[in-house]
N, C-alpha and C positions, 0 to 999 in steps of 0.2 A: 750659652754661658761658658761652657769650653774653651773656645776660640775665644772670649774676650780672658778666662783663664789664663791660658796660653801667651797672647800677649804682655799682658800684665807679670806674667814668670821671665817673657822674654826680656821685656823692660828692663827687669830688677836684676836677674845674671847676668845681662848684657851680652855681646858677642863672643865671648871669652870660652865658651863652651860649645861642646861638638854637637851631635844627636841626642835629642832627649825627648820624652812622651808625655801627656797626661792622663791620666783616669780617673772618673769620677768614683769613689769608691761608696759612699753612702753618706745621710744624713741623719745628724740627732739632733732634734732642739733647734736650735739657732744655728748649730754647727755644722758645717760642711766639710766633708775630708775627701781631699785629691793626693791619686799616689804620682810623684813626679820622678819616671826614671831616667837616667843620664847612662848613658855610653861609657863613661869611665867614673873610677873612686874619683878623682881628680878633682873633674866638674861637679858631683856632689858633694865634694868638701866645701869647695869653693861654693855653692849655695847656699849650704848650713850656715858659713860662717857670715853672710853679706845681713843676716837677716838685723834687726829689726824692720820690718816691713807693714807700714799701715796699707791699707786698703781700705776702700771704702765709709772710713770711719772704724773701723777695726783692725785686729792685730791679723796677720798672717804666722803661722808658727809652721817651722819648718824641723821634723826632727828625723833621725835616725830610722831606717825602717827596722821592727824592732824582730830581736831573734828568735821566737816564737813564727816569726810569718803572718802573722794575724795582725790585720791593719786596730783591729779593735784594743791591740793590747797597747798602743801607743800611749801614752803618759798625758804629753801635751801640758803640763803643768808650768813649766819654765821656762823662760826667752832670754835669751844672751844676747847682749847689744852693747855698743861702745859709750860712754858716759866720760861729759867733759867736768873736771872741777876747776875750779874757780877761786879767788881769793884768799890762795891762803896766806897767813900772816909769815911772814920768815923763819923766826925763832921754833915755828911748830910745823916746817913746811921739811919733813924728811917720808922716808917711804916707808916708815913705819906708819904712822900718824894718815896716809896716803892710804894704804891696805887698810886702817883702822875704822875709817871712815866708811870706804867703800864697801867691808862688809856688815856695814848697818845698815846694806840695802841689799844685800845678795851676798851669792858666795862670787867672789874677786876670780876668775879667770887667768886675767893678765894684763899687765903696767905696761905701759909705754914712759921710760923713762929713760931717753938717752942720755940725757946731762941737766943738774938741778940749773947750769945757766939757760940751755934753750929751752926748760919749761918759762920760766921765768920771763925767758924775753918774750916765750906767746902769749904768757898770761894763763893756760890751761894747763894741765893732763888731763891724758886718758887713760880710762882703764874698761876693763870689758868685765860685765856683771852678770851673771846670772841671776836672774829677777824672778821669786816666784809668784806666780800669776793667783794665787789663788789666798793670798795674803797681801794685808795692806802693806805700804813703808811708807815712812817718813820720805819726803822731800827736800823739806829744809831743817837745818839743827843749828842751833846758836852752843858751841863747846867752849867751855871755860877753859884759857889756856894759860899755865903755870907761868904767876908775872903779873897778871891782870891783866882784862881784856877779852871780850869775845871773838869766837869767829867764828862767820855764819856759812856753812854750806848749803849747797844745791845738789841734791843731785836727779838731772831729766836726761831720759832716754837721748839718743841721737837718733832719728831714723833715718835709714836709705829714701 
């Protein structure tokens, strides 16, 4: 289980990283918890930040090792991952109304918004969510926008 671990870590970082380990650290429940150390901050940021990561039919969660030292005091409650939106109507398409949305599903991170014309020509943004795992949300919302007229969001995870 290790070694297919390992590859499956290796997959998702990619080559982009130096020296790094696995350990099995223990099991509760359904859950398994591996400490995975990296050689530099660097490479561990850069893993933190690639995640959402399905496996197997389930979530991988990748957090912080926490300042106590005890793998036990880890949280694990919330996944941060990139979220594309979709269709918004013009009149109501600014980056208020953008944050507004997106924190009816999480706390907002951070916007990708380099210009309202090249969102527009891809048709999406993005933004990155903090989603807590242990509370439902909403997926789609039909918002009444000032003028008449719905508009319906989506918002589904992106995974690596």
């Amino acid at each position: 289980m290790r070694k297919r671990f390992q590859s499956l870590v290796k997959s998702f970082v990619g080559k982009k990283v130096g020296e790094w380990s696995v350990k099995k650290l223990g099991t509760e429940g359904d859950d398994t918890f591996f400490q995975v150390k990296f050689s530099n901050q660097h490479d561990s940021k850069l893993a933190l930040e690639k995640q959402l990561w399905l496996v197997n039919g389930g979530l991988l969660l990748l957090e912080g090792w926490p300042s106590s030292g005890l793998w036990k005091d880890t949280r694990l409650d919330k996944v941060s991952c990139w979220v594309r939106l979709r269709g918004f109507l013009l009149k109501a398409f600014t980056k208020n109304n953008v944050m507004r949305i997106g924190e009816m599903a999480g706390m907002v991170e951070e916007l990708r918004w380099s210009s309202t014309q090249q969102i527009l020509f891809n048709g999406y943004l993005q933004l990155r969510i903090n989603f807590p795992i242990k509370e439902s949300i909403f997926v789609g919302w039909f918002i009444t926008v000032a003028g008449g007229g719905d508009m319906n969001k989506e918002i589904a995870p992106k995974a690596n």
